[in-house]
Every structure is written in C-alpha cells, then in structure tokens.
N, C-alpha and C positions, 0 to 999 in steps of 0.2 A: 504494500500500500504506500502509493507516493505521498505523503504530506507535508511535501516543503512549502507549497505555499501558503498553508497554516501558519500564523503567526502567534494566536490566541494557544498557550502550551497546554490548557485545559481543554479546550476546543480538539485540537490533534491527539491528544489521550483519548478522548470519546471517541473519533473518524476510525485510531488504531482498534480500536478495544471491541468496537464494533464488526470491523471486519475481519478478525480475530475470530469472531464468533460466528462469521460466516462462510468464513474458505472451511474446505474441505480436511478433515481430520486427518494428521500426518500418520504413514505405517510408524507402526514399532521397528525398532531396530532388529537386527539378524540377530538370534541367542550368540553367533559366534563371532560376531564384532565387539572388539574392545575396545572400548575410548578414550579419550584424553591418557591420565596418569596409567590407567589399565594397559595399554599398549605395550608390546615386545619392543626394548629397546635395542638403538642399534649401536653394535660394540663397535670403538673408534681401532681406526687400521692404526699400525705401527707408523710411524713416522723415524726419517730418517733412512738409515742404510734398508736397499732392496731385500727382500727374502728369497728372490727367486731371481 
C-alpha cells in the first residue's frame, strides 16, 4: 500500500491498517525453513597461504 502522499501520520495508520485487513492472508512458512538467527551459518574460508 503506497501512502506517501499521506501527510496526516494518523490518517496513513488507518489507509495501512485497513488494507492490512484486506489483502489476502500470507502462507505459512515451509516447517523446513529457518530464519533469521535459526539459519546454518557459513564457516569463513582460511585466508592467507592456498591449500591447494
């Protein structure tokens, strides 16, 4: 929802909140996706002399 030309900050709350309540309901996530901190981190490569 674009509400830049909103000025009135209470005004643009209601316009949000509204249409909030009228788009369509997002899926749920995959049981097998992990998010943000849950995430496999990635180990840092060696720096410095090659290994190979």
């Amino acid at each position: 929802m674009n509400t830049k030309h909103v000025e009135d900050r209470v005004e643009r709350k209601r316009l949000k909140r509204a249409a909030r309540k009228k788009a369509a309901p997002k899926a749920k996530r995959a049981s097998g996706v992990a998010r943000g901190s849950n995430k496999r981190k990635v180990k840092k490569l060696a720096k410095g002399q090659r290994k190979r």
